[in-house]
N, C-alpha and C positions, 0 to 999 in steps of 0.2 A: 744491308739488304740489296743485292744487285738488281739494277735495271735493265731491261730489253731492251738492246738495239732490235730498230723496225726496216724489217727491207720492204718494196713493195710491187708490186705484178698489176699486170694490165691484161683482163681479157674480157667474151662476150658473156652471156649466158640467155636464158629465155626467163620470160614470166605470164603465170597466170592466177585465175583467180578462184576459190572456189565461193557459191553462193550459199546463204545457210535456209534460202525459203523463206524466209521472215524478212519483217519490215524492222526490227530493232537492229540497233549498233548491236556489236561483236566484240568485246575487248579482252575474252579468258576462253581458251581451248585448249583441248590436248587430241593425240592421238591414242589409239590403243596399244596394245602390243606390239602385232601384225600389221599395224598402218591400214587397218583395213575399214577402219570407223572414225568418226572424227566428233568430240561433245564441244559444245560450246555455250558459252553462257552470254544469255540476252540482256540491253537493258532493258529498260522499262515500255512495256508495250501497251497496246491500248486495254487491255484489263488489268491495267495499275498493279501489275508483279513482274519481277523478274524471274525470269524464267530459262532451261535450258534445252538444246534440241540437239539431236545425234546425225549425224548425215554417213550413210554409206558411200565407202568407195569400194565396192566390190571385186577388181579386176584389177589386175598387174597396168592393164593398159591404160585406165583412170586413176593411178594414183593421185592425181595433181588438178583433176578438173571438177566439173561440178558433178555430185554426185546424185540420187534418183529426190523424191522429193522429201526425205527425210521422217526421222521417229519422234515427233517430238512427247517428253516422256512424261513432263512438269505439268500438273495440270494448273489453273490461274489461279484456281483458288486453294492451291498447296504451293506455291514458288516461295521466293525469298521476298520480303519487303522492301530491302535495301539492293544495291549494285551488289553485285556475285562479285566476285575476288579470286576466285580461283576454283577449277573443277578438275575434276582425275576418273578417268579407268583403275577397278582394281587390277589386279594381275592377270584373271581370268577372260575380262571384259563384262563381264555377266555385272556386275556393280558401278556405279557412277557414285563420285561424291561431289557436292558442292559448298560454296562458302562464301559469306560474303558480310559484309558493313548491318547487318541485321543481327551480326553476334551468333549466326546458329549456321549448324554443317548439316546438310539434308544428304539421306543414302536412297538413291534410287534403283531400280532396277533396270538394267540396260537393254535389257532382252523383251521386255512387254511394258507399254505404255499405261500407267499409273499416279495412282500420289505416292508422295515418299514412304521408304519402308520404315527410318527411321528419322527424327530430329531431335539433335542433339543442342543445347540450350543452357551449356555450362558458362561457355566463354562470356565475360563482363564487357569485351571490346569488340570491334570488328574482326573478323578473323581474314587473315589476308594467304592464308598458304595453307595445302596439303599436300600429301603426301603419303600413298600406298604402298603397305609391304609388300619389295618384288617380286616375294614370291607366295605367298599367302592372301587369300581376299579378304578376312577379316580383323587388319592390322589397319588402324590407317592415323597416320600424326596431324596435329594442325601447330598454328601458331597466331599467336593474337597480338593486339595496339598494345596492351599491358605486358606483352613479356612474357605472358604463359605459354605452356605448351603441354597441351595432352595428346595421350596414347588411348584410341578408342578400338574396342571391338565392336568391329559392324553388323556382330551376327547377334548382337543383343539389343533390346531397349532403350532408352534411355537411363530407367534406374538403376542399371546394372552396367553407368559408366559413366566417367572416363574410367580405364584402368588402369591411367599411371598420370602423375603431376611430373614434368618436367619444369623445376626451378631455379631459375640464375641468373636470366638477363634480365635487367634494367630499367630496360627499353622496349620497344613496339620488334617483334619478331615478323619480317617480312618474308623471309624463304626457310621451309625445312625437308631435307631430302634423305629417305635410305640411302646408307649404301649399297649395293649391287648383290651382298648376301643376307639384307638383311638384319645385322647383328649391330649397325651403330644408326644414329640417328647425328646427321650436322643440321646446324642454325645459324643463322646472321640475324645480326640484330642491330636496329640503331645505336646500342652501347657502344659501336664500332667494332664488336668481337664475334668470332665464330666458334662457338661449342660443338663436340664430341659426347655425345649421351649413350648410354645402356640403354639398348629396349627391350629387354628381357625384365632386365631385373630395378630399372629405375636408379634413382639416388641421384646424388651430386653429377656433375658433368664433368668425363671422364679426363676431359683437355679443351681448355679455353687455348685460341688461338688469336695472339694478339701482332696486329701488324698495318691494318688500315689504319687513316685518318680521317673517316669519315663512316656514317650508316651504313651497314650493311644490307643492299638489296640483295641478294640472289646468292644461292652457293650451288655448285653441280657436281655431281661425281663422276668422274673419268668411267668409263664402265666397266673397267676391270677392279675398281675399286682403291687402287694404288695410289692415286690421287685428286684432292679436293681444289675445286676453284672457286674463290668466291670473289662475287664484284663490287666494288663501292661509290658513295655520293666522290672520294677522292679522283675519281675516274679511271682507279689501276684495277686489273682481275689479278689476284694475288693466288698460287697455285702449293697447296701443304702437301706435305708428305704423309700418306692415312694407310700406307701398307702396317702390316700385323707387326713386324718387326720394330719401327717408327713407334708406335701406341706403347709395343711395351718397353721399348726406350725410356720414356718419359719417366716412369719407377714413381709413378703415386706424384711427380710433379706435374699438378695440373693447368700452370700456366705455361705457355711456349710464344717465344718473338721467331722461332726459326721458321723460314720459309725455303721452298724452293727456288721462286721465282716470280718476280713481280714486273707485271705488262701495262706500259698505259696507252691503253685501249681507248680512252673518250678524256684527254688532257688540253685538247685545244682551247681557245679562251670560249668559243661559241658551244663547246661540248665538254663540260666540267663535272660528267657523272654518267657510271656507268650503270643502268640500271637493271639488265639480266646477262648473264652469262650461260648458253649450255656448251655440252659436248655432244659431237658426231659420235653415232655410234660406234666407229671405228676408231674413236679416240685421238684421233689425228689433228682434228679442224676444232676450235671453240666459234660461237658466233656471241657479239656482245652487242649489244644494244642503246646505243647513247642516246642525251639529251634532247640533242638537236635535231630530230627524223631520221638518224643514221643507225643503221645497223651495219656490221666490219663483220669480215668473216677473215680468222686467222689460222694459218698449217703453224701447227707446233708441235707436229712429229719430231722434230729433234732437239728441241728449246733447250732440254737437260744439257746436250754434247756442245751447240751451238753457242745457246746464249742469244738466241735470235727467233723471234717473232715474226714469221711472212705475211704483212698485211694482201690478204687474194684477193677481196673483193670488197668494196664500198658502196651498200646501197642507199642513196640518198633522197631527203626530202619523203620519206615511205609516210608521212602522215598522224598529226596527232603526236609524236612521238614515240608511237606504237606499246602497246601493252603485255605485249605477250610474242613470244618466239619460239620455235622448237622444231630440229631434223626431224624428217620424216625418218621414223626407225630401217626404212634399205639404207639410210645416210645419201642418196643424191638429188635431196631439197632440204630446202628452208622455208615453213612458213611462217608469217607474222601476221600480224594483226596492221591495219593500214589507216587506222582512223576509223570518225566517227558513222559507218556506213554496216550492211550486212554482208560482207565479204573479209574473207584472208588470203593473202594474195602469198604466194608458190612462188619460190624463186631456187630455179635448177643451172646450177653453175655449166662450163663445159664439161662434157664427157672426160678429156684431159684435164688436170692441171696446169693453168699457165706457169711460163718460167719467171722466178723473181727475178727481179734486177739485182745488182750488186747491193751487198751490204752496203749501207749510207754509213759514213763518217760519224761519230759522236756531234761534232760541230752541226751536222745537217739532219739529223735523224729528227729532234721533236717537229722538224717545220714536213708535214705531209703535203705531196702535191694535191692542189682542191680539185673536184670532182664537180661535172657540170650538171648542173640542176634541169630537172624538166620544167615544163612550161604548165603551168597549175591553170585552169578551166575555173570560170565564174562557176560559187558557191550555189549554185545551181542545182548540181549535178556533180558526182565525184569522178569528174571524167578528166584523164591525163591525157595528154600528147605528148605525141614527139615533137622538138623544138625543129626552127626551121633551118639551122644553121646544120643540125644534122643531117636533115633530108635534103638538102640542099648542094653541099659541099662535095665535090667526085672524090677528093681527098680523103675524106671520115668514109666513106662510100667502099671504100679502098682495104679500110682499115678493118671496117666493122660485117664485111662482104662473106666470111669464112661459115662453114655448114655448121649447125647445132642442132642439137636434138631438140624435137618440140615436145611443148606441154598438151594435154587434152583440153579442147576450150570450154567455156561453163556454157549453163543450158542453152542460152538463146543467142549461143555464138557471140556475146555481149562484147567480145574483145580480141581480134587480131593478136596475133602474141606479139612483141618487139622483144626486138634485139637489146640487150642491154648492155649498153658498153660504159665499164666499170675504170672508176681512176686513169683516163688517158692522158692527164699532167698539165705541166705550165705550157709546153711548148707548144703542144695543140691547142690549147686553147689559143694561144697566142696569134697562129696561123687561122683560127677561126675569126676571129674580130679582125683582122688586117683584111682577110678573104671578104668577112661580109662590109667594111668601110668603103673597099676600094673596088668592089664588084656594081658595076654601072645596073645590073639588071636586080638591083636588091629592093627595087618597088615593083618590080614585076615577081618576084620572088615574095613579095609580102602576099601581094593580094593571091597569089593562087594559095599561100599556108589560109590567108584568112577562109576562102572559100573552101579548101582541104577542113580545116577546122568546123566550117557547119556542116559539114555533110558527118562530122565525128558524130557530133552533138547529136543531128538529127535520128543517125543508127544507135543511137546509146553506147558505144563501143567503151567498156570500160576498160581499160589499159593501159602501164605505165610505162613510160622508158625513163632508164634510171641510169644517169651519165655519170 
């Protein structure tokens, strides 16, 4: 199985926040289609259910900030009893599904606030994943702790469903996704294997795809459908061949070790697991999400011809270890979930793509340069700063000085956008500790960060910078 040489690039980008109105944590969202809606699923709020809320982003020019004060759709005493697990747009937007550790998927309607139109009450375990057909609203998959996996139509009751039993894996089924027309259904499962299903016609699983060593979190599909990435507890994103041609290769064998191409995306010893993988809608960029608060955003436009992985960007320390990730459908953001607060923080790269550096050596490639961490705010408050040695230094100043496009800020202007200067390496860092050692005025540089820092606190300015 070959492995990816990692090259890696150094550039700025912006970040903000969007707010969801609510006082509960945030840990499962998606977007619609059209990026033009946003659901997300609440913990547990003061009438003892979890529950979900929709927020509009109405405008080209709001994609990325807070939007008005939201639909919330869930009423309290129809939510979920246990933590939501995952929620989805159908394809129309007019439908919402939810899921979660209560063992049941509730369909709501997206367009006028209600109780659920249907609940569903099959699954024996928590059900941790759905997944809508992309192109029909009444198709929609889930996947459970035991390994199940049903195909439900949401335009009926609950007596008159599941309409298909998906069974094979082993283990707890953490992600399952259409492909792009449609016609197959992929799984990962802790068995460490990713299955190929009929969802037409059900049966056996059309191709087990065996090649992690470890649970399967997360699988995505390229959007043109041609190829599957899935990520594992091993910390590689491992990328199959799922064109029509490939499937009918296989001639009724349904085990396969062949892969494309295998990435390790979260192998350092402090990030030993990758726990979501998507795609940009242009198919270009994966974003992977490790262990350790990091999420990587990788160019693998030419991984097939190259054999090489461009590490672009490193965000670090993002919180909690984040639960959930996904491109805005234009493809120029990323958001993620940041911990335990009611926000998802927007993260829009530069307009350009930075230039990578050279191919690293085999010899040097697993040792990545570290990335400098923000400066974390007393438990207080979930409020980030810039560190001082960046605002400080005319050098970084120098560096990180170049124009970007900005984000729209959330409602009560809660956060200055920063600059987020991503992976700048050993050497700077090196010049940053020599710079503040031997810088005579670095207690007069303290106390203005400290008193810079209460005036953060006191404006509530939520905002991160991510070195």
């Amino acid at each position: 199985m070959p492995k990816i040489s990692i090259t890696e690039a150094s550039d700025a980008g912006t970040l903000a926040s969007i707010y969801t109105n609510q006082t509960s944590s945030v840990h499962e969202f998606a977007y619609n289609k059209d990026g033009t809606r946003m659901v997300f699923g609440l913990d547990k709020g003061y009438e003892d259910f979890y529950s979900i809320v929709i927020i509009e982003l109405p405008s080209t020019e709001n994609l990325y900030g807070i939007g008005p004060e939201g639909v919330r759709i869930s009423r309290v005493d129809d939510g979920h009893s246990k933590s939501i697990k995952s929620v989805r747009f159908s394809n129309s937007g007019t439908q919402v599904a939810s899921a979660g550790n209560d063992n049941t998927i509730k369909i709501w309607d997206a367009v006028n606030a209600g109780p659920a139109l249907n609940t569903y009450a099959d699954h024996k375990g928590d059900v941790f994943t759905l997944s809508y057909h992309p192109l029909r609203d009444d198709r929609l998959a889930s996947g459970d702790r035991f390994g199940t996996i049903y195909i439900w139509d949401t335009s009926k009751p609950a007596d008159n469903n599941p309409i298909l039993h998906l069974n094979g894996h082993k283990d707890e089924v953490k992600s399952v996704r259409y492909s792009p027309d449609g016609k197959y259904l992929a799984s990962g499962s802790y068995d460490f294997g990713v299955r190929l299903w009929d969802t037409v016609n059900g049966g056996p699983s059309i191709i087990k795809f065996l090649g992690h060593q470890g649970g399967i979190n997360s699988v995505a599909y390229r959007p043109d459908g041609q190829r599957l990435a899935s990520c594992s507890s091993d910390g590689t994103v491992i990328i199959w061949d799922t064109s029509n041609a490939a499937i009918a290769n296989f001639n009724n064998i349904t085990t396969s070790i062949k892969t494309v191409v295998t990435i390790d995306v979260h192998t350092e010893d402090n990030d030993k697991e990758c726990k979501q993988v998507e795609y940009s809608p242009d198919g270009k960029l994966i974003a992977t999400e490790g262990q350790a608060d990091t999420i990587k955003i990788w160019n693998i436009e030419d991984i097939e011809q190259t054999a090489s992985a461009k590490l672009m960007w490193t965000l670090t320390d993002v919180g909690g270890g984040g639960q959930d990730l996904s491109f805005h459908p234009n493809g120029k953001a990323l958001a993620f979930d940041g911990g335990d607060d009611a926000y998802v923080w927007i993260f829009e790269p530069p307009t350009s793509l930075p230039t990578p550096s050279p191919t690293l050596s085999p010899a040097l490639s697993p040792t990545l340069s570290p990335t400098l961490s923000p400066t974390r705010s007393p438990p207080t408050a979930r409020t980030f700063r810039p560190t001082a040695s960046l605002s400080s230094v005319p050098e970084l100043d120098a560096l990180t000085s170049s124009p970007h496009s900005s984000l729209t800020k959330d409602a009560a202007n809660r956060g200055d956008l920063w600059k987020v200067s991503v992976g700048l390496g050993v050497p700077l860092l090196i010049i940053v500790v020599l710079l503040l050692i031997f810088n005579p005025r670095t207690e007069e540089k303290e106390d203005t960060q400290q008193s810079s820092d209460t005036e953060i606190e006191e404006s509530r300015i939520n905002a991160l910078t991510l070195s």
